[in-house]
VOPAGU-2260 file (C-alpha; in pm, 1 decimal, decimal comma):
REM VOPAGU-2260
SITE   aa  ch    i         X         Y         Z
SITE  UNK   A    0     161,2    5723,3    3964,4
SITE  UNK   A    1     210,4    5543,1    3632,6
SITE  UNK   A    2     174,1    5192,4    3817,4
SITE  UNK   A    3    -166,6    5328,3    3940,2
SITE  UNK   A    4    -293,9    5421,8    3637,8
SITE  UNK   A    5    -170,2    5121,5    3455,5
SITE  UNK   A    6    -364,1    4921,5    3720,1
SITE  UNK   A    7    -682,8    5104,6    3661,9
SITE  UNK   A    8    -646,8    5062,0    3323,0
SITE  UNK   A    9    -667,7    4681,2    3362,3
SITE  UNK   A   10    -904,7    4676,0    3615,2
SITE  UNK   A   11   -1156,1    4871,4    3331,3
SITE  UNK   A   12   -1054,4    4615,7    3059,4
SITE  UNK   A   13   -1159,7    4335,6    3286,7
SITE  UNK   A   14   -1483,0    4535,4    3352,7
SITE  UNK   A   15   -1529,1    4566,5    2975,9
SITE  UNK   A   16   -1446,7    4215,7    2941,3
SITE  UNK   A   17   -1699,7    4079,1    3165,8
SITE  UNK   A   18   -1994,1    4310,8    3121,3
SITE  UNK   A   19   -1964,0    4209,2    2742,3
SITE  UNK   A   20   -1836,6    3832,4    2699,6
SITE  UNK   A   21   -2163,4    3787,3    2942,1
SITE  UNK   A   22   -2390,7    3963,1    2694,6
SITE  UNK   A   23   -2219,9    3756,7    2459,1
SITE  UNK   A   24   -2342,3    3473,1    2574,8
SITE  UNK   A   25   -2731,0    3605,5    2713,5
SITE  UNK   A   26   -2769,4    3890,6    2452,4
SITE  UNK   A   27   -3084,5    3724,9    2282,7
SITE  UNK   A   28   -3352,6    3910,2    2073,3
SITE  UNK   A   29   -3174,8    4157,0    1796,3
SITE  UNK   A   30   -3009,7    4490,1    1780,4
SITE  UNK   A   31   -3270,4    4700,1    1972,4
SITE  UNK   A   32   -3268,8    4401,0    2252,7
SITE  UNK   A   33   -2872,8    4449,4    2295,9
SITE  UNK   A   34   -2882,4    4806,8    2312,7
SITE  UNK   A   35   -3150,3    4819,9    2565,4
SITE  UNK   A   36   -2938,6    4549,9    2768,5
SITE  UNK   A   37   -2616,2    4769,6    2724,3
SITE  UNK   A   38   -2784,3    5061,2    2850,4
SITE  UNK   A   39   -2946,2    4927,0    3142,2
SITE  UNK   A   40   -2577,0    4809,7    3255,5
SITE  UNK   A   41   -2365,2    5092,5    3217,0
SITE  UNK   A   42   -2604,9    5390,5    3217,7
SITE  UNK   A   43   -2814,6    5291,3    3502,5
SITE  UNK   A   44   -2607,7    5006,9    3691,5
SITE  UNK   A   45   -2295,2    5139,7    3651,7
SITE  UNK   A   46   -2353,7    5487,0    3535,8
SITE  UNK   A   47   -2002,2    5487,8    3283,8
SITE  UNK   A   48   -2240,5    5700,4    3013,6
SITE  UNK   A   49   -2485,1    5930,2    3099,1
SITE  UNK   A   50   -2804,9    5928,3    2868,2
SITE  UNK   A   51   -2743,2    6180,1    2597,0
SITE  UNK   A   52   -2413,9    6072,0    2599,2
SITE  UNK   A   53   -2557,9    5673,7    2467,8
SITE  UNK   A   54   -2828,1    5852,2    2301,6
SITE  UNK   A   55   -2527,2    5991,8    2070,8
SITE  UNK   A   56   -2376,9    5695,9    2054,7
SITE  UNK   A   57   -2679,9    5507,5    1902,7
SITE  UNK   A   58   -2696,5    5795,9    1667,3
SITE  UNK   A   59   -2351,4    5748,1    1514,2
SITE  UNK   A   60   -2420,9    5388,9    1479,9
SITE  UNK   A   61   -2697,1    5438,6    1231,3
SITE  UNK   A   62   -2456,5    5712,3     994,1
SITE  UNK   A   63   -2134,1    5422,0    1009,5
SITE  UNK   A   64   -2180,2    5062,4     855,6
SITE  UNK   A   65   -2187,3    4750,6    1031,7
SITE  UNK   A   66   -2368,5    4598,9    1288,1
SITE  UNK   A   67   -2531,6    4850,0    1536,7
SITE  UNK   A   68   -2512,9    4679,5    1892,1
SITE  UNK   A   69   -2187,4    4550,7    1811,5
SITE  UNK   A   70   -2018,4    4897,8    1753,0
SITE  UNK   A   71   -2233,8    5036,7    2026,5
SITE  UNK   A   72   -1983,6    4781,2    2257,1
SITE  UNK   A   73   -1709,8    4923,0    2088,0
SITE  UNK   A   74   -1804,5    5269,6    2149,6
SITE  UNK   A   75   -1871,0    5210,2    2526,9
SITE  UNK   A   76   -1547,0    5038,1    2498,9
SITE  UNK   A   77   -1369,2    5360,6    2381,0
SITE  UNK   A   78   -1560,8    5570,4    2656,6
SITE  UNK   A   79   -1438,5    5374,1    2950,9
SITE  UNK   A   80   -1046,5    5279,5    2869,2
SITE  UNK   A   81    -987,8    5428,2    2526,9
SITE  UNK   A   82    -869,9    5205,1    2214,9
SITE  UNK   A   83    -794,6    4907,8    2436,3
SITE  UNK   A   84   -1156,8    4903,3    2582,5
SITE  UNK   A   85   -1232,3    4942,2    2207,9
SITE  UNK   A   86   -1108,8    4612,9    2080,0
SITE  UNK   A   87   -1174,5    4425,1    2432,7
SITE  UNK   A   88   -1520,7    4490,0    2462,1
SITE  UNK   A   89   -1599,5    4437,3    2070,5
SITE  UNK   A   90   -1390,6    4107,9    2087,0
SITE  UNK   A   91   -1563,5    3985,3    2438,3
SITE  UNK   A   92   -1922,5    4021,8    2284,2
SITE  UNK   A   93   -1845,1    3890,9    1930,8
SITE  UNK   A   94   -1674,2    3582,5    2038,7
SITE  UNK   A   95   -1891,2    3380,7    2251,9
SITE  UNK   A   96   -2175,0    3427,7    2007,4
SITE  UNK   A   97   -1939,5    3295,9    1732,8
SITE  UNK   A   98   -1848,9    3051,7    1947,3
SITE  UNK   A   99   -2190,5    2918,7    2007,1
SITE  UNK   A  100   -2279,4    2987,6    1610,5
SITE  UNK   A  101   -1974,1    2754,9    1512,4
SITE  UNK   A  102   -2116,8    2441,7    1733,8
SITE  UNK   A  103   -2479,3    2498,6    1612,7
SITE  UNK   A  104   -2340,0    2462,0    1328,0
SITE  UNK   A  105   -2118,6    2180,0    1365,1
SITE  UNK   A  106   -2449,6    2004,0    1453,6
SITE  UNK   A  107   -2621,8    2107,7    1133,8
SITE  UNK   A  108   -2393,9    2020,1     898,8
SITE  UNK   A  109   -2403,8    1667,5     999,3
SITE  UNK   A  110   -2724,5    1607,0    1130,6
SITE  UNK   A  111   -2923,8    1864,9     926,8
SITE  UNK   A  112   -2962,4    1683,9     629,9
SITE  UNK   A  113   -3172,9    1345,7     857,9
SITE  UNK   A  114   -3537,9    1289,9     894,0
SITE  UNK   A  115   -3534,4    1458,8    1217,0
SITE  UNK   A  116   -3313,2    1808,2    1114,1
SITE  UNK   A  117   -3534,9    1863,3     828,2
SITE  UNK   A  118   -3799,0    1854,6    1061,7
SITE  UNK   A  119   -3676,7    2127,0    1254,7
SITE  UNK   A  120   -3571,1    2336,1    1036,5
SITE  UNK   A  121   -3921,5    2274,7     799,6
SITE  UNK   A  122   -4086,6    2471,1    1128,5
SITE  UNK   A  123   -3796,5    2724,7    1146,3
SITE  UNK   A  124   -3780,4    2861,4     826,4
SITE  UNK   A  125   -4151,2    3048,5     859,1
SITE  UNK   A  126   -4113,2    3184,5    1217,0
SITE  UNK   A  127   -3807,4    3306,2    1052,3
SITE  UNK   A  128   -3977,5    3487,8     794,9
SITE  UNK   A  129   -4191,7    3652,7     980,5
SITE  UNK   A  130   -3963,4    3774,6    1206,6
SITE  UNK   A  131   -3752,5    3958,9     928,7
SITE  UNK   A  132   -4139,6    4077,4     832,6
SITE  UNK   A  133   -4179,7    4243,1    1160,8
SITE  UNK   A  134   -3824,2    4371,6    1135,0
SITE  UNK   A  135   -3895,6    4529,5     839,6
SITE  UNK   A  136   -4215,3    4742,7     945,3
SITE  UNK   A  137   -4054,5    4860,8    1244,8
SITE  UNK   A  138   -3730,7    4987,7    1038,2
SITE  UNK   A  139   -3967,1    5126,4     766,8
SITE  UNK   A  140   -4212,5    5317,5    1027,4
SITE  UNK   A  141   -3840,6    5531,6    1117,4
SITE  UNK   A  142   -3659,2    5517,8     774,3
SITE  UNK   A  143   -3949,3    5588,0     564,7
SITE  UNK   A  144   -4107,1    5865,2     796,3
SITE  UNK   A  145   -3922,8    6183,5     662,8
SITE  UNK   A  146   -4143,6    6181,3     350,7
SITE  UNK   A  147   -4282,4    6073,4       5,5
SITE  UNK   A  148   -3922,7    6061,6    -161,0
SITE  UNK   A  149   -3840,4    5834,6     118,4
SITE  UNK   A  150   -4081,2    5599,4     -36,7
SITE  UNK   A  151   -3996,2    5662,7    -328,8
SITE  UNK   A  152   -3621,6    5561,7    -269,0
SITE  UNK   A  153   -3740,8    5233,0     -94,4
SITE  UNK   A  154   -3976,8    5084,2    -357,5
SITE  UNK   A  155   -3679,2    5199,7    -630,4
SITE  UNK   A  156   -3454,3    4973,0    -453,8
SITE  UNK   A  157   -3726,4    4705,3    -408,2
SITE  UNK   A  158   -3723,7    4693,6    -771,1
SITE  UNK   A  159   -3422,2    4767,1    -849,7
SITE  UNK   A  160   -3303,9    4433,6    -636,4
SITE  UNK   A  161   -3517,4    4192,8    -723,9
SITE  UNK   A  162   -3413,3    4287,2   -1098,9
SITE  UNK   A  163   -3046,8    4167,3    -968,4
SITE  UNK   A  164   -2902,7    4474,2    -931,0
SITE  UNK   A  165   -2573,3    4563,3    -728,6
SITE  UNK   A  166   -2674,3    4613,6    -332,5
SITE  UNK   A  167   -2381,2    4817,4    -295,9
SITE  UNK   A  168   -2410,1    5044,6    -604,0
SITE  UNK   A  169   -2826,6    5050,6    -448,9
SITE  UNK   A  170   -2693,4    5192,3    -127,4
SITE  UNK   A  171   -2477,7    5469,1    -260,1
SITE  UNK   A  172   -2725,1    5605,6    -533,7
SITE  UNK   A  173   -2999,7    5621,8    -308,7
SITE  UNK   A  174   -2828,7    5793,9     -60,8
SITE  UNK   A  175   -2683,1    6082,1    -284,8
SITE  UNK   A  176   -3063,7    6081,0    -444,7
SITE  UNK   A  177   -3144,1    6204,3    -109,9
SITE  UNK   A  178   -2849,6    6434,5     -64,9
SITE  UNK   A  179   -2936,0    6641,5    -411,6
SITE  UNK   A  180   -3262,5    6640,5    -367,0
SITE  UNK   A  181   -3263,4    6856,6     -44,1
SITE  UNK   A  182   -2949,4    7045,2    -139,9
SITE  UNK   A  183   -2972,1    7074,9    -454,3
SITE  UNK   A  184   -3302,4    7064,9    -594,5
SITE  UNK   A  185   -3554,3    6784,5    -712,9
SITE  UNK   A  186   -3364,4    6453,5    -851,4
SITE  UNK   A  187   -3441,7    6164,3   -1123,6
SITE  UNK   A  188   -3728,6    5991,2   -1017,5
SITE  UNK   A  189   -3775,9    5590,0    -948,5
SITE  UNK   A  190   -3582,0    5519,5   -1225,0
SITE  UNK   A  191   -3265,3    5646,8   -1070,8
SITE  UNK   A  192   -3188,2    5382,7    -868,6
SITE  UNK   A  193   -3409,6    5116,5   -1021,5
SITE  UNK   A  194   -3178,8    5147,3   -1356,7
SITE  UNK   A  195   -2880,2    5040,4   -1130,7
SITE  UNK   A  196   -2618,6    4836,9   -1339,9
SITE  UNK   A  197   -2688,0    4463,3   -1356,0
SITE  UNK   A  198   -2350,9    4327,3   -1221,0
SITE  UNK   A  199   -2288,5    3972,3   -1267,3
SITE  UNK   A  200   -2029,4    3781,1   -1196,4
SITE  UNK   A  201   -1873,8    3426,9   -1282,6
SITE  UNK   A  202   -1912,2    3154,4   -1040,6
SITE  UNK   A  203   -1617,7    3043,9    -865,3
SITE  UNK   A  204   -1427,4    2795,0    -609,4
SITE  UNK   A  205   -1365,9    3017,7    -284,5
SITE  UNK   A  206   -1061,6    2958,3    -118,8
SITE  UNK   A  207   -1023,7    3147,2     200,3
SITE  UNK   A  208    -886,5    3495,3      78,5
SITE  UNK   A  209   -1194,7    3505,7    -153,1
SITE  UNK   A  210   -1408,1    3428,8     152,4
SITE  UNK   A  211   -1217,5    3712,4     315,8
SITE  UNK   A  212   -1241,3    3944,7      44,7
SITE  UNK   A  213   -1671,5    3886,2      35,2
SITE  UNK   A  214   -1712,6    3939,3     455,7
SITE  UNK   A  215   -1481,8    4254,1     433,3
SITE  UNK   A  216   -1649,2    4396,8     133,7
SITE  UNK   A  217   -1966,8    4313,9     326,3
SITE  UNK   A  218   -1868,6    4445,5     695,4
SITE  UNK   A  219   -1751,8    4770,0     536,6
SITE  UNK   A  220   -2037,3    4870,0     304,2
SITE  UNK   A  221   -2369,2    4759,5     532,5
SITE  UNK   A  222   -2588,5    4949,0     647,2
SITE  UNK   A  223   -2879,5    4942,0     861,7
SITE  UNK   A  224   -3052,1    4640,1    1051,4
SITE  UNK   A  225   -2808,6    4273,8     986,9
SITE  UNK   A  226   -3135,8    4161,4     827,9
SITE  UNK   A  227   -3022,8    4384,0     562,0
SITE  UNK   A  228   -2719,2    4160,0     550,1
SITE  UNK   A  229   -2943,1    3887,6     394,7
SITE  UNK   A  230   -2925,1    4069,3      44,7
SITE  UNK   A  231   -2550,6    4122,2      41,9
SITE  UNK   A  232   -2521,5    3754,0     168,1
SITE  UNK   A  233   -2770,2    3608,1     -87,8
SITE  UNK   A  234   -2624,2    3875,1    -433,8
SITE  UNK   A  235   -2324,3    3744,7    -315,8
SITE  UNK   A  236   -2302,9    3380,1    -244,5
SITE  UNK   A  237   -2640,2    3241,0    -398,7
SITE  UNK   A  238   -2682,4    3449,4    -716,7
SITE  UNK   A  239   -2309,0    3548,5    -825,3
SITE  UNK   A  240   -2135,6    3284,4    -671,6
SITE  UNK   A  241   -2367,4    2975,5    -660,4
SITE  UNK   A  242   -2200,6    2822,6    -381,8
SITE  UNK   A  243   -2482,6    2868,0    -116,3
SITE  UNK   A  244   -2839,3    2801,1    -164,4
SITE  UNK   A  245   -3165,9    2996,4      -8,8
SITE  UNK   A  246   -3233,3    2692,2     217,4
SITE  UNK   A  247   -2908,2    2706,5     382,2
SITE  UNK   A  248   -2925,0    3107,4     404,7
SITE  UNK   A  249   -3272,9    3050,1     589,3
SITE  UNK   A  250   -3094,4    2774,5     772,2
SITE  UNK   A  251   -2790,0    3052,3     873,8
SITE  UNK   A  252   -3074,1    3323,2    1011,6
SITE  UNK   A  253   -3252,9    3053,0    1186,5
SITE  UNK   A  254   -2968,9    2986,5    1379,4
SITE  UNK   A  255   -2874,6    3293,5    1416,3
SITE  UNK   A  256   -3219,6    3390,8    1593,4
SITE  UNK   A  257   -3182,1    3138,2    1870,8
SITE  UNK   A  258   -2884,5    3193,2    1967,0
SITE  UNK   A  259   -2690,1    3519,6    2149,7
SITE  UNK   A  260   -2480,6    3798,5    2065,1
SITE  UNK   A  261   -2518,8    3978,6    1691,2
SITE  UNK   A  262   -2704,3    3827,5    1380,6
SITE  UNK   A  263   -2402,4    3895,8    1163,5
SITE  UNK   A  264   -2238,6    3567,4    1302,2
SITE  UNK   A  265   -2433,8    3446,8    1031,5
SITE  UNK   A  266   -2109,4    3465,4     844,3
SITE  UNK   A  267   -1964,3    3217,3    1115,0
SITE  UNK   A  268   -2221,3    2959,4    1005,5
SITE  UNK   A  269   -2170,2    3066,8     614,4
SITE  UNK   A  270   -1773,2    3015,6     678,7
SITE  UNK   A  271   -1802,6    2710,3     806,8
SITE  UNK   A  272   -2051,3    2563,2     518,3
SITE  UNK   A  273   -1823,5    2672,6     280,6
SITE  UNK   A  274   -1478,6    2587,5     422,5
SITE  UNK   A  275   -1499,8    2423,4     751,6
SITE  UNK   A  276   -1350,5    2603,6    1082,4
SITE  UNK   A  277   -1082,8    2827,7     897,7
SITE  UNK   A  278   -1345,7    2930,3     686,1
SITE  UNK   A  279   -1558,2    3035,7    1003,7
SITE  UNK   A  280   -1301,4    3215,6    1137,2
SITE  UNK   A  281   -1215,9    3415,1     811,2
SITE  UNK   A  282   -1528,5    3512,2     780,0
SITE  UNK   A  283   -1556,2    3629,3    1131,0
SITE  UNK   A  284   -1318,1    3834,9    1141,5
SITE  UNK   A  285   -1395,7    3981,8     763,0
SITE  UNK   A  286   -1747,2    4093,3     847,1
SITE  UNK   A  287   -1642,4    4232,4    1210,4
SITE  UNK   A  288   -1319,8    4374,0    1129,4
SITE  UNK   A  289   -1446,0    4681,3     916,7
SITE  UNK   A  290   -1646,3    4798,4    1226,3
SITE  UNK   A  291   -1352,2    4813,0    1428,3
SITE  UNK   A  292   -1187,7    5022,3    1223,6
SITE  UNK   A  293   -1467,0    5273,3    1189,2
SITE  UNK   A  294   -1507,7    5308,3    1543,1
SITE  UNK   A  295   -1196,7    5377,7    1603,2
SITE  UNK   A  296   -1154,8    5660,6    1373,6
SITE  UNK   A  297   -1509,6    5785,9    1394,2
SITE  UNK   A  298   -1489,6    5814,0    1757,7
SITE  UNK   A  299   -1396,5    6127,1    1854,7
SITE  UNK   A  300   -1616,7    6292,5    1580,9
SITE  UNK   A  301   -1969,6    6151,8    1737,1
SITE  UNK   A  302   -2085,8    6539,8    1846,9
SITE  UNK   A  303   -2070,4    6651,2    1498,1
SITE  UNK   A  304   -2178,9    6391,8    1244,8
SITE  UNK   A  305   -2556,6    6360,9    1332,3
SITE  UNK   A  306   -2617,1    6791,5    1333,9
SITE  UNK   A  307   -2448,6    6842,7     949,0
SITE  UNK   A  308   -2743,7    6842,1     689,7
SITE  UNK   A  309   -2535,4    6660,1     465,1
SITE  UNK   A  310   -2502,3    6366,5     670,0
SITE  UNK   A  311   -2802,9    6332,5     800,9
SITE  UNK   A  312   -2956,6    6355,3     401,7
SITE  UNK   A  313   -2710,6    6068,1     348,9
SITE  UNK   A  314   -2802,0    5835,6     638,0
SITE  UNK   A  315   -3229,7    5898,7     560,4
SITE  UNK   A  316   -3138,0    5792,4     190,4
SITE  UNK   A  317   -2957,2    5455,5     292,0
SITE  UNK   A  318   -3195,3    5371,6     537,3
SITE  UNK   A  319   -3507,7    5403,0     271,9
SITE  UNK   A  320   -3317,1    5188,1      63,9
SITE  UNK   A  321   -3168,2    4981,5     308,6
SITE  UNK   A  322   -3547,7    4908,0     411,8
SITE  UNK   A  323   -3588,2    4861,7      42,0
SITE  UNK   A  324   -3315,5    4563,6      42,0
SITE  UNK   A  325   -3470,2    4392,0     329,9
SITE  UNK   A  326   -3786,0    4391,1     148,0
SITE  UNK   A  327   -3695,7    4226,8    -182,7
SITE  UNK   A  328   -3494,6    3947,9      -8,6
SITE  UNK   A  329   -3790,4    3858,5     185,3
SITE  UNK   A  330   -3964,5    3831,2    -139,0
SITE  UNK   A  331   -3682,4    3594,7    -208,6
SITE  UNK   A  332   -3694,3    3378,3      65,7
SITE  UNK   A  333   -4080,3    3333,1     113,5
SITE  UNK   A  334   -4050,1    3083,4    -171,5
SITE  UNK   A  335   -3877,6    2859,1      35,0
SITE  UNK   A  336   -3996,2    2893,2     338,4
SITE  UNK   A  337   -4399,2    2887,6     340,1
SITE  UNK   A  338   -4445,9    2551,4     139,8
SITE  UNK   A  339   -4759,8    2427,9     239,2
SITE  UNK   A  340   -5075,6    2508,0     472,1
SITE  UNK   A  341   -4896,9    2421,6     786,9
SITE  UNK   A  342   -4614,7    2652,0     725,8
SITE  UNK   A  343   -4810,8    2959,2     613,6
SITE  UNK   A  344   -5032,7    2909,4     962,8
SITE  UNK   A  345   -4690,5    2907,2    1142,0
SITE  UNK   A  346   -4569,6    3231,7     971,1
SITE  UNK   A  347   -4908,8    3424,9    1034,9
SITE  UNK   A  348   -4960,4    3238,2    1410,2
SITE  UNK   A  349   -4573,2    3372,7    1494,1
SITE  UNK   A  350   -4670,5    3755,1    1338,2
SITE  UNK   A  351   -4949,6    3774,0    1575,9
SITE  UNK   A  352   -4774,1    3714,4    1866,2
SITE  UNK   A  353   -4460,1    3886,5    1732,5
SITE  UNK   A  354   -4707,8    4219,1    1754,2
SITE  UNK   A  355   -4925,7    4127,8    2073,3
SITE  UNK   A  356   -4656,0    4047,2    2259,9
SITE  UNK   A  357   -4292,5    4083,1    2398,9
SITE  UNK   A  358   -4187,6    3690,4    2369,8
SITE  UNK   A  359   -3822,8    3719,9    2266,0
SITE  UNK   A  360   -3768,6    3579,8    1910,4
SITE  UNK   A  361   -3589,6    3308,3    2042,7
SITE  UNK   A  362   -3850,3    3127,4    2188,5
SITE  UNK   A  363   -4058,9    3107,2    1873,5
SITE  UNK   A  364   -3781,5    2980,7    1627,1
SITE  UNK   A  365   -3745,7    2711,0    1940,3
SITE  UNK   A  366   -4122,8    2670,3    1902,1
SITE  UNK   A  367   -4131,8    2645,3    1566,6
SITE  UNK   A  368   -3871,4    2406,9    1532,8
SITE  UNK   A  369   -4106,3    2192,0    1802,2
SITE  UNK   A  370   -4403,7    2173,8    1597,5
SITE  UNK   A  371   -4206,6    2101,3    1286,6
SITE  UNK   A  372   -4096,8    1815,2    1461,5
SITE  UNK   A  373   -4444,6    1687,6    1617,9
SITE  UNK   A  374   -4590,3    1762,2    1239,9
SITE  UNK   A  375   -4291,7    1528,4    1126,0
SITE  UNK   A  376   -4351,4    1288,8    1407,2
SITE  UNK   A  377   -4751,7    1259,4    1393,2
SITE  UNK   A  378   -4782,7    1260,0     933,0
SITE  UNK   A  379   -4921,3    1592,0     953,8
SITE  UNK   A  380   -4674,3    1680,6     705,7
């Protein structure tokens, strides 16, 4: 009896193992893109979940941090052979996308800096932009639709960003603003969270246990979409630390959109910028390991976290401000990405067909790259 169950057992990890190192490697498109993929294969191909029981599992994504479709592998993971099928089908998706992340950006690093890399990335950088843009009204059409202090919590942490203030100390104020406010009774206004402390902090070398330290920190405090990550990424490394600029953090997303699997493999890229392949590594498994660990313990809670008041106050006041983030880093980054006529016609051309159409985001950082290229090639720019 045991050997039968031990070979079950196996023959679900190699399932798990499968399904997800192949979505992995064709898992284009975002969050909401990998989720629908998931569910198509084991709720209606393979009928492991049933749909409230994925419903719920998306759910208790959006009250944990880190990255959504990731832990919604983990979870299905959990579902289908317990803690093993945890850590096999997290680790199958994740590392084929890192994989192709860490030869992308093998290439850039020596050939982004020629005539021909600039080129590319000169067309990237825009369709880039205006794919966080449409990212951004999509999460703030859910996260801001509860109400007015919704709003209010958002353009608080717009400001309160873009004055330099801490994303994590952003996060947690908003959310208990939100918590008080409907439990308690009506809260400080704008200025709550836009008179967030200033931190600073001294620029540094990083060796590899400070490149650690920043992905864990990272992995175990974000929430919402992994543009969101973009803030942490840019307080962190490009304001505090000065050891990453905003061209190569536009450089990091771009890759990240054109290839598989989830956007926060950005930190593959950032690792290996900053410290070659043991720095991609580290910072791999920093920013992922924090959602393994949440999984695992917040799994066999999903049924109750979403129905408590108090949680659900907590999750609407990180989202508003989580939208908020997104907002003032795209402020950040516009700077360096629409720098002349051609570029600003590539942003607004790759909005409009962002919203007319279903075109995966790939294709247009691939077709932006193209005309970059051509405008290169011809003197256009």
């Amino acid at each position: 009896m045991t050997g039968g169950v031990a070979t079950a057992d196996r023959g679900r990890l190699g399932e798990l193992a499968r399904l997800f190192g192949r979505l992995g490697v064709v898992a284009f498109g975002g969050p909401a893109a990998h989720i629908a993929m998931m569910h198509d294969e084991v709720v209606t191909r393979r009928r492991w979940l049933s749909d409230d029981a994925f419903v719920d599992l998306i759910g208790v994504t959006n009250l944990i941090p880190g990255p959504n479709s990731t832990e919604m592998t983990m979870h299905v993971g959990r579902e289908r052979a317990g803690w093993r099928g945890l850590i096999v089908a997290g680790t199958s998706f994740i590392v084929p996308a890192a994989t192709i992340v860490l030869a992308c950006t093998v290439a850039y690093v020596r050939y982004g800096q020629t005539p021909d890399g600039q080129a590319l990335l000169y067309g990237i950088k825009p369709v880039v932009i205006a794919i966080i843009g449409q990212a951004l009204v999509r999460l703030g059409r859910t996260a801001l639709s509860a109400g007015r202090l919704q709003w209010v919590v958002c353009a608080s942490a717009v400001a309160a960003y873009l004055l330099g203030g801490n994303e994590i100390a952003i996060l947690l104020i908003a959310s208990l603003v939100v918590l008080v406010w409907r439990t308690v009774g009506p809260a400080p206004g704008p200025t709550s969270v836009v008179a967030v402390l200033l931190a600073t902090e001294p620029a540094a070398s990083l060796g590899l246990g400070r490149i650690l330290a920043i992905f864990l920190k990272i992995g175990a405090v974000l929430y919402g979409s992994g543009y969101v990550l973009l803030a942490f990424l840019r307080t962190d490394l490009v304001v505090r630390l000065d050891v990453l600029t905003n061209q190569q953090l536009l450089d990091a997303v771009a890759i990240g959109q054109f290839t598989p699997g989830p956007l926060f493999t950005t930190a593959t890229f950032i690792g290996y910028v900053l410290a070659g392949v043991p720095g991609a590594v580290v910072a791999t498994i920093g920013i992922f390991l924090p959602a393994f660990c949440v999984v695992a313990a917040i799994g066999p809670h999903v049924q109750r976290l979403r129905r408590r008041p108090w949680t659900a106050a907590l999750l609407d006041g990180v989202n508003a401000a989580a939208v908020g983030l997104m907002a003032g880093v795209m402020v950040e980054l516009t700077g360096d990405a629409l720098v002349d006529p051609l570029t600003v016609v590539l942003a607004l051309a790759t909005a409009v067909v962002l919203w007319r159409t279903d075109l995966n985001s790939a294709w247009l950082v691939l077709g932006g790259g193209a005309v970059g290229i051509a405008g290169v090639a011809t003197g256009v720019v």
